[in-house]
N, C-alpha and C positions, 0 to 999 in steps of 0.2 A: 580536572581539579578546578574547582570556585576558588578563581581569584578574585578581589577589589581591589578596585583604585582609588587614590583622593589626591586631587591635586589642589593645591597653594599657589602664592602671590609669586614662591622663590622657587619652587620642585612641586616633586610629586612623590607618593607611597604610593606601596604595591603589599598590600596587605596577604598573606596565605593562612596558613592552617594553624602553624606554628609559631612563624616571624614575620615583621616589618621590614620590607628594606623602602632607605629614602636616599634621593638624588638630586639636591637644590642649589643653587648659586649664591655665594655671596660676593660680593662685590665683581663680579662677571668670575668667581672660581667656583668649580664644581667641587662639592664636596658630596660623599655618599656614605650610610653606613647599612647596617642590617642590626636588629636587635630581635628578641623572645618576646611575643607577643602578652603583654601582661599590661598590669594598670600604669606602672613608670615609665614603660613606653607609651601608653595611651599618653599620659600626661608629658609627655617631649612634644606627640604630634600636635597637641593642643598651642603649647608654647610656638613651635615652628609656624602652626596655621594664622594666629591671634598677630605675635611680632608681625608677620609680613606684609599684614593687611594697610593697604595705604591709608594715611590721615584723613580724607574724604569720607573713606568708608565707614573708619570706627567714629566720625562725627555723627556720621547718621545714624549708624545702630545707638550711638547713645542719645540724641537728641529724642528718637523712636521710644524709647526705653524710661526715658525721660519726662515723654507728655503719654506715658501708658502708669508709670508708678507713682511719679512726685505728686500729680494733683489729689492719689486716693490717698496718699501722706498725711496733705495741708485738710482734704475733709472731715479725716480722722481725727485731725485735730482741732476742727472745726474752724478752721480759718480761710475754708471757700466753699462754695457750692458744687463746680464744676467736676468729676468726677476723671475727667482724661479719656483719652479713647479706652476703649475696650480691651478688655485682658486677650482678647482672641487675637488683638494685632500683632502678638508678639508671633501668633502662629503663621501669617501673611511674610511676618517679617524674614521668619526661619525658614519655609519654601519660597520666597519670593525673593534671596535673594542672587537666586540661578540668575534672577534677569537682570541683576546688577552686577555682576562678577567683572573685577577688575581685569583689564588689559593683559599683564602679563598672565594673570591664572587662567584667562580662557584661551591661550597661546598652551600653557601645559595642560590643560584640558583636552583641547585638538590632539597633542602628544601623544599623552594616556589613551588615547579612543584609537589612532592607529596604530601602538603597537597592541591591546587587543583583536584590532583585528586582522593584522597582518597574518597570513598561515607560515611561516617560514622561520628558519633560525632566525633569535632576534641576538644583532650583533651590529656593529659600529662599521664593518663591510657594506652591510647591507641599507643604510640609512636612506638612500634615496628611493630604494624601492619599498620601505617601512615607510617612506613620506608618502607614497600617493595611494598608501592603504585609505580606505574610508574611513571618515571622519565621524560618523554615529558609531554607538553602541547600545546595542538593544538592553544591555543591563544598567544605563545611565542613572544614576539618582536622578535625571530632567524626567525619567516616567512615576515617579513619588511627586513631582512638582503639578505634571500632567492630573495624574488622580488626585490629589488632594483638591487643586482650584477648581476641575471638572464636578469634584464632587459638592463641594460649595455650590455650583451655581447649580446642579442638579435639584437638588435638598429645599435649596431658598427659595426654586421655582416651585414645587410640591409645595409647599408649605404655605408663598403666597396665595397658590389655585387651593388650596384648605380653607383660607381663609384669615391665615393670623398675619398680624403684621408684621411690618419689616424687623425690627430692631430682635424682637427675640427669636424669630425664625434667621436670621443671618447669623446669630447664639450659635442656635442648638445647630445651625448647620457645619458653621465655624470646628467647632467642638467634635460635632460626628466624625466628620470627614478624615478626623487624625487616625481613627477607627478602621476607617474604611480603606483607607491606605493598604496597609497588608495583607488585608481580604480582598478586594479586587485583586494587587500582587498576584495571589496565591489562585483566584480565578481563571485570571488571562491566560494561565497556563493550562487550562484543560480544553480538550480537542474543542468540546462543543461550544467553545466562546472564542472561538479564533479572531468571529467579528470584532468585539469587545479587543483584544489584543491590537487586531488590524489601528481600529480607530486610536487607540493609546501609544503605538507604534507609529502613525504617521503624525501624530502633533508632535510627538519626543521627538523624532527625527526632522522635523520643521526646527524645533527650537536647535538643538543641538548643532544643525548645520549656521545660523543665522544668529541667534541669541549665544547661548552658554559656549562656545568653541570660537575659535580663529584659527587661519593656518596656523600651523607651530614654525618658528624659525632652526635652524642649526642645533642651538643651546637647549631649545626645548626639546626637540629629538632625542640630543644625547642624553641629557636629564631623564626622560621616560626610558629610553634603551639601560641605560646603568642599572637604574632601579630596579627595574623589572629582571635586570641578569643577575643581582645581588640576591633577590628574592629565589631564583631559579635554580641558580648554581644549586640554593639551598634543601629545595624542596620540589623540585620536577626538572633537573637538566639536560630531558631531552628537547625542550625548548629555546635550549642556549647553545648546543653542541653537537656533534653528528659521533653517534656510538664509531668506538675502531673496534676493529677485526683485533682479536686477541694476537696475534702474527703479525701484525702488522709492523713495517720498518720506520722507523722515525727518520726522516733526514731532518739531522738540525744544520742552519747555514747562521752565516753570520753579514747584519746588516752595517754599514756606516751610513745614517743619514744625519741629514743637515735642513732644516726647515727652516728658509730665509723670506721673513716677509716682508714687503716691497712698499715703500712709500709710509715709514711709521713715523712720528713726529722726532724721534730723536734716532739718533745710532745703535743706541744701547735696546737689544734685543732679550734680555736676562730673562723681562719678566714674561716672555714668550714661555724660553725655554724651561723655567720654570714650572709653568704651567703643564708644559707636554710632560714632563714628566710626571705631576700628579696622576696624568693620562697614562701612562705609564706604569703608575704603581697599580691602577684597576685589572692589568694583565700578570701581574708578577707570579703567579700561578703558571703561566701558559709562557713567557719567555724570561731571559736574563738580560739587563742592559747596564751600560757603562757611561757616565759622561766624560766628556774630554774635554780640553779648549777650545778645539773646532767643529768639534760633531759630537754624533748620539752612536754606541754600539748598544748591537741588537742583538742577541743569540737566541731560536728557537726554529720550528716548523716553518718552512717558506707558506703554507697556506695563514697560519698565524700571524708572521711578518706582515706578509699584506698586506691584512687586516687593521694590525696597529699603525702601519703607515699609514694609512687613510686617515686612522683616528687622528693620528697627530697633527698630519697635514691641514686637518679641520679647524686647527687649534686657532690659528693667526684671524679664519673667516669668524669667528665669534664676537671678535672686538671687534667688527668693522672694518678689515682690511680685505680689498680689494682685489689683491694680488697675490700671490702664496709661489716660490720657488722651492721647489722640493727638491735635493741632491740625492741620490743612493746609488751605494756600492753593493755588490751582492757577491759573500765567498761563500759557495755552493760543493763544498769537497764531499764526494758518494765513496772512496775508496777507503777514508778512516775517518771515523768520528773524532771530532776534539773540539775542547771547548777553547774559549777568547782567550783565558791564561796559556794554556798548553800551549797552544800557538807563539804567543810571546816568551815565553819560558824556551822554547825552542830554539828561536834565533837568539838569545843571551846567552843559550850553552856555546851556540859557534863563536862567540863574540868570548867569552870567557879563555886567558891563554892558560895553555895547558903546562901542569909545571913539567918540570924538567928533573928527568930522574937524574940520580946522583950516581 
């Protein structure tokens, strides 16, 4: 199944057939949703893409913007000669700005690209072995960036050795080249141009490893893993899950952890715990959990458990703490199932006195 990706300044989408899911941070909290792939979801992703971008960036798209519309403005109105650069800049602007992609979006960038190519369940177990998945992806929009400038400077040179000059041959090349885009696309993929692919394939992956991507950290990981599991659950979850055996036995156990992390500026751990439990609500499908005053209960699959222990335990490494102590208890009963109440319901029937017949 044809998925896409698009990652931002805060997260990333995972675009499929039917739905968006997205998984971005605000103020260092992961927030994630899934929506129906229609124009008001188009118009969220725009909002989420546009907000996130740093002040730096939208100065220049608009200053660019700026000295391409205002001076054809003031000639129109006859109050200068200078016309501005060219209406084609705005096309330089629109693929050109892979090579200016801010810091944190080409950290989710990285993200996005290993978990398509990781082969494996994609799950918050497996995060370090999704980290040292390869970092290209041969469907990057950096190979539209590839063919367009390539085709530019192809065009311009034809048209110099023709004979015309520069100014309207850099035009009509400008112009072609948006053309030529999804025709090449649609080339590189036939046997007999493999060459042609090769060549577009190793600048994409030049740029992609060096330009558009950086490692991803932690946060950016998770961010791509959620996404792409929101999307999945939805619309292909043998990428997020291992089929059971219709027989198969369930053992549910019950966890108490404690995720104490070491060295924070103050005592008060709240907003730790807080947070693990947003982490938390992403599994509420697969276990049941409880807070207390001094820990987290856990109820579900010991291979499940596992799993969200890691996640949580990841939690404190996000903000920058250096040290993470993880506590866990594990009640593992195979001879009767029962859940967290039943258990406590139990001991209050012994603890309850019996009356006293008359």
């Amino acid at each position: 199944m044809k998925i896409r990706g698009l990652s931002f300044q805060q997260g990333i989408f995972y675009i499929g057939k039917r739905h968006v899911a997205c998984a971005y941070h605000v103020n260092g909290r992961l927030k994630t949703w899934l929506r129906p792939l229609n124009q008001k979801t188009l118009l969220q992703m725009m909002k989420h893409v546009t907000q996130g971008l740093p002040v730096w960036f939208k100065l220049l798209v608009l200053t660019l913007l700026s000295l391409v519309l205002v001076p054809k403005l003031f000639v129109a109105l006859g109050m200068m000669t200078w016309t501005g650069l060219p209406l084609y800049t705005l096309l330089y602007l629109a693929y050109g700005t892979h090579f200016i992609f801010p810091t944190e979006l080409r950290k989710y960038h990285g993200a996005e690209h290993k978990v398509f190519s990781d082969r494996g369940l994609i799950r918050r177990a497996r995060l370090e072995e999704i980290r040292q998945a390869e970092i290209t992806n041969r469907y990057c929009s950096t190979n539209m960036v590839v063919i367009y400038f390539g085709s530019v400077c192809f065009l311009t040179m034809v048209g110099l050795i023709s004979g015309l000059s520069i100014e309207p041959t850099l035009m009509y090349a400008s112009y072609s080249s948006v053309f030529a885009v999804p025709i090449v696309q649609r080339v590189m993929e036939w046997r007999g141009f493999a060459w042609l692919r090769n060549i577009i394939l190793h600048i994409s992956y030049w740029l992609q490893r060096h330009v558009t991507t950086l490692e991803p950290d932690t946060m950016h990981m998770i961010a791509a893993i959620e996404s792409y599991r929101r999307l999945a659950f939805r619309e292909f979850p043998d990428r997020v899950r291992t089929p059971r055996k219709r027989k198969e036995t369930r053992n549910m156990a019950i966890v108490d952890v404690t995720v104490i992390p070491i060295g924070t500026e103050t005592p008060s751990v709240s907003a730790y715990v807080a947070e693990i439990h947003q982490v938390l609500k992403t599994y509420e499908d697969k276990v049941r959990y409880e807070l207390t005053p001094m820990s987290t209960l856990i109820e579900g699959e010991l291979p499940i458990l596992f799993e969200v222990i890691q996640a949580i335990h990841e939690v404190p490494f996000q903000h920058g703490i250096k040290r993470v102590a993880t506590n866990i208890r594990i009640d593992d009963r195979r001879d009767v199932q029962r859940k967290m109440e039943e258990k406590v319901e139990a001991v209050r029937e012994k603890l309850e006195p019996k009356e006293e017949s008359k």
